[in-house]
C-alpha positions in Angstrom: 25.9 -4.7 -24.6 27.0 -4.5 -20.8 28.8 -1.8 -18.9 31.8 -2.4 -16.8 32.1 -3.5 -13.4 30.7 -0.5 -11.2 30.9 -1.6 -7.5 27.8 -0.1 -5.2 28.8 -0.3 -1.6 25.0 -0.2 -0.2 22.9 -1.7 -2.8 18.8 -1.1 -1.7 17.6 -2.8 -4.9 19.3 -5.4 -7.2 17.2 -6.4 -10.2 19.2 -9.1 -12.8 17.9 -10.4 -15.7 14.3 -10.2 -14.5 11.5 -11.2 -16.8 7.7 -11.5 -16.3 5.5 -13.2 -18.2 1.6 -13.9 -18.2 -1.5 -16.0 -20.1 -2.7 -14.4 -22.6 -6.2 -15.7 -21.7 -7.1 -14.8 -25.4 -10.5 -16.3 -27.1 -8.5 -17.0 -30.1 -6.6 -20.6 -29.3 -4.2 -19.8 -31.5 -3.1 -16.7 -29.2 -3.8 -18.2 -26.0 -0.6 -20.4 -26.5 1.6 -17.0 -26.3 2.6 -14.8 -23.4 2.3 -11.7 -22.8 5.7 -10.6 -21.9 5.0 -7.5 -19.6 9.0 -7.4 -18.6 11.8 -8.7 -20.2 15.4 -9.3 -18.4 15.5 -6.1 -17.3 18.7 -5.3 -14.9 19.5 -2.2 -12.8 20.8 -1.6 -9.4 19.7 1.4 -7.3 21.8 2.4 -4.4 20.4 3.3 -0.7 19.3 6.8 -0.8 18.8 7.1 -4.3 15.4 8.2 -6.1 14.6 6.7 -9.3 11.1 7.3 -11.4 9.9 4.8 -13.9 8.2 5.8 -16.9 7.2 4.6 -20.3 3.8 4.3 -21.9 1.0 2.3 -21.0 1.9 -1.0 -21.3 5.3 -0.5 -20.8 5.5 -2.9 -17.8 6.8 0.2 -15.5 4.0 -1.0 -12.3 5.1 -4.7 -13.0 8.2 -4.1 -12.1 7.6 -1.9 -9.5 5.2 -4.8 -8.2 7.9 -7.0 -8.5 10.4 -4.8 -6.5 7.7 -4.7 -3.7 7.4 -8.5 -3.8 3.4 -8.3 -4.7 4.4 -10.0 -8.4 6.9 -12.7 -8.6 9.5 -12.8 -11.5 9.1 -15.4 -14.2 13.0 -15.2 -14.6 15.6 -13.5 -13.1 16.6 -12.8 -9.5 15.3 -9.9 -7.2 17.1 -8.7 -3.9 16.2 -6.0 -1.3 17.9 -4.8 1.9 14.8 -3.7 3.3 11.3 -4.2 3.6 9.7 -2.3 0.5 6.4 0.0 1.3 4.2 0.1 -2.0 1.6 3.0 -2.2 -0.3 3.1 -5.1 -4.1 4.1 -6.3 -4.7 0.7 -6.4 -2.9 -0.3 -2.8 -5.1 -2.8 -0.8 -6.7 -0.9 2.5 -10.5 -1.8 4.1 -13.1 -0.4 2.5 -15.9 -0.3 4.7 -14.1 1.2 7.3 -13.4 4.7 7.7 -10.2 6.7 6.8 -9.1 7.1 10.8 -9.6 3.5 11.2 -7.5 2.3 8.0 -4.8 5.0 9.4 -4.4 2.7 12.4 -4.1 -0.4 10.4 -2.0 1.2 7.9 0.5 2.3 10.5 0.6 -0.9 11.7 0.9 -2.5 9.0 4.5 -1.0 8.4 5.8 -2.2 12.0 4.8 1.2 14.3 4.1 0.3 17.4 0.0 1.6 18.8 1.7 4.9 20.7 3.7 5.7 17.6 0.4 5.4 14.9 -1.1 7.6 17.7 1.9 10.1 17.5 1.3 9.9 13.3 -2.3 10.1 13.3 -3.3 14.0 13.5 0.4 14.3 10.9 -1.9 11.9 8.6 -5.2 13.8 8.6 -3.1 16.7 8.7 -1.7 15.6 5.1 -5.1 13.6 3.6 -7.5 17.0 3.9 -10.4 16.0 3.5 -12.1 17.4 6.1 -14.8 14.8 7.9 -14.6 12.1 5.0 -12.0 10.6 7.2 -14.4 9.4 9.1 -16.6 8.2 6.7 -15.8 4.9 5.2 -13.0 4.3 2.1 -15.8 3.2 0.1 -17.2 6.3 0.0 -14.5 7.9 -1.3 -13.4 9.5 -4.4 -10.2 7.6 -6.1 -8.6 11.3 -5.4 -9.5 10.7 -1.6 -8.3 7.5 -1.2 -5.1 8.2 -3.5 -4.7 11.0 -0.8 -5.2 9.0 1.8 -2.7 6.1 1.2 0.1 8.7 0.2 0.0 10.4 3.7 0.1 6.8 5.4 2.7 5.6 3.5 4.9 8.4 4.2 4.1 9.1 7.9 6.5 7.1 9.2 10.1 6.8 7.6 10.4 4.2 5.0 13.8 2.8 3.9 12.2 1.7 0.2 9.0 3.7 -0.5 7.5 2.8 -4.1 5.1 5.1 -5.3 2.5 4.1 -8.5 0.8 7.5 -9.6 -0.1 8.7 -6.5 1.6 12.0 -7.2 -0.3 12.7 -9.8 -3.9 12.2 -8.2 -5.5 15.4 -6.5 -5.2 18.7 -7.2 -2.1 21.1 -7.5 -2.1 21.9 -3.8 -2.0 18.3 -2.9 0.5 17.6 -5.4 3.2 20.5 -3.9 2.4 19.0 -0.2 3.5 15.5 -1.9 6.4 16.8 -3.6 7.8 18.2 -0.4 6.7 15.2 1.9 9.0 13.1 -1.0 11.9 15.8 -0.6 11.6 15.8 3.1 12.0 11.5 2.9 15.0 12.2 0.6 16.6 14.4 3.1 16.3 11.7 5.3 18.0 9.2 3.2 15.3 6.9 2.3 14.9 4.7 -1.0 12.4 5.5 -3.5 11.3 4.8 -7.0 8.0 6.6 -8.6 6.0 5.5 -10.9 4.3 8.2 -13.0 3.1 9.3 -16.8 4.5 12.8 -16.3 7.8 13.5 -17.1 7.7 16.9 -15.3 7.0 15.0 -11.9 9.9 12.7 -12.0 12.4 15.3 -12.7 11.1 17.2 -9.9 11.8 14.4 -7.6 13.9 12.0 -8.5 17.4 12.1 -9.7 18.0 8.6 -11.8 14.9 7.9 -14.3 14.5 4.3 -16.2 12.7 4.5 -19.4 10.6 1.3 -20.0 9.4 0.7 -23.6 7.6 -2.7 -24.8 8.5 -4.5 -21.6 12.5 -3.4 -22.0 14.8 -0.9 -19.9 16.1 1.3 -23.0 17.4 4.2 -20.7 18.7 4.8 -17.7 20.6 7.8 -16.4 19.8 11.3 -14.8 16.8 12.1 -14.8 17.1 15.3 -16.8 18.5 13.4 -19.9 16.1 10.5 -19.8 13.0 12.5 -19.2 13.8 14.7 -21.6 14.4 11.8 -24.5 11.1 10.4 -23.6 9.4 14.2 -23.9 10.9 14.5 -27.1 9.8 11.0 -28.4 6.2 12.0 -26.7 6.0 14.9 -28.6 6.9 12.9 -31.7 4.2 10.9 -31.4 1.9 13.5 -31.1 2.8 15.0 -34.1 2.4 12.0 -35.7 5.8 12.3 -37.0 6.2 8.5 -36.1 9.4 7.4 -38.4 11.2 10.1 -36.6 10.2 8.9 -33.1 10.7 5.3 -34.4 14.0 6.5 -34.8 14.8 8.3 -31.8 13.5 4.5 -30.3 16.4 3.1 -32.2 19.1 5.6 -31.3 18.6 5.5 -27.5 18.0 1.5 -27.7 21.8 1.2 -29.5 23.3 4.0 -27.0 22.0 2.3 -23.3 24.2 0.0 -21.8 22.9 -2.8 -19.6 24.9 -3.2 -16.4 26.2 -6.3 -15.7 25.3 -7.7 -12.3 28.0 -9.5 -9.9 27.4 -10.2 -6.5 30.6 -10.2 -4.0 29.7 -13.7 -3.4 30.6 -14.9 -6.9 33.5 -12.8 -6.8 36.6 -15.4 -5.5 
């Protein structure tokens, strides 16, 4: 089922029909000739300015796409488009780590195109954000995954992002680091930037994003305002935990047959 034609004048991210597919690398031979189908033609659009969180179960394929959207996974199928170069922070985001935290800053900073006077301007803003006292001096290795988690959230946001893709980071750290994050994210949506968040909690996304995607099995089954979506997906959660799972199964069903997939047309096929 598609929507109708909804024209977005400044699309950030276009995502049609996009699928992702890996080996199985199973022992069994028998399963090794199978896929493991971690996204399946999955289609959305998300306009400049606009915050979107991702979530879904593990397994759900919500960092794969999220990988794909920064251009660290290509798609098996489908087509990908963004109007700007996409900054990924993530626990698991690549930095160097025998050196220390102030010498990654500098990299990091220039790594997203600032210039050596304008890491320097960013540099006390990043420690500032990290606290952690003299571990930044100390090398990455050293550090805890909350540290590091720390540490790549406050680069990543220092400077000023159009399309800022955060996996979990929001949710590593303690409760004081979490409300300094939360209003580092509303201070980049003042400022118009891009975002999508990855994250387990519903509570997190609502708080910070306005547009949520529900992934389940590999498949957008709900998108909309974040409010509605999240709280669908605390409901099913909930579900679950009750191990009332023929109800959840179908709540599963019921929000599957009410989305509606958008149907992608660029200006270009337009005549």
């Amino acid at each position: 089922m598609y929507d109708e034609v909804q024209s977005v004048g400044e699309p950030c991210v276009v995502f049609s029909n996009v699928s992702k597919a890996y080996p199985s690398n199973s022992s069994r031979a028998k399963l090794r000739r199978k896929k493991v189908k971690a996204v399946q033609r999955a289609s959305f659009v998300a306009a400049k300015g606009e915050s979107i969180g991702l979530l879904g179960q593990n397994g759900s394929g919500k960092s794969t796409l999220l990988r794909m959207v920064a251009g660290a996974e290509q798609p098996t199928t489908g087509l990908i488009r963004v109007s700007s170069q996409p900054t990924l922070l993530g626990v698991s985001a690549a930095m160097v780590p025998h050196l220390s935290g102030e010498k990654n800053i500098r990299l990091g900073c220039l790594a997203m195109g600032m210039t050596p006077e304008e890491s320097d301007e960013a540099f006390s803003d990043i420690v500032e954000m990290t606290d952690i006292g003299d571990a930044i001096y100390r090398p990455m290795d050293t550090y805890s995954s909350g540290m590091a988690a720390r540490l790549k959230f406050a680069i990543g946001t220092a400077g000023n992002p159009e399309l800022l893709l955060v996996d979990e980071a929001l949710s590593t750290g303690d409760s004081a680091f979490a409300s300094r994050a939360e209003a580092r994210m509303q201070e980049m949506i003042d400022r118009s930037g891009t975002f999508m968040l990855v994250s387990h909690a519903a509570k997190t996304i609502e708080n910070n994003c306005q547009r949520a995607i529900w992934m389940h099995f590999g498949k957008i089954i709900s998108d909309g305002p974040s409010e509605i979506v999240c709280g669908q997906y605390r409901t099913w959660v909930q579900l679950r935990t009750e191990d009332r799972n023929k109800e959840a199964d179908t709540l599963i069903r019921k929000i599957k047959s009410e989305y509606v997939k958008p149907a992608i047309v660029f200006d270009s096929d337009v005549s």
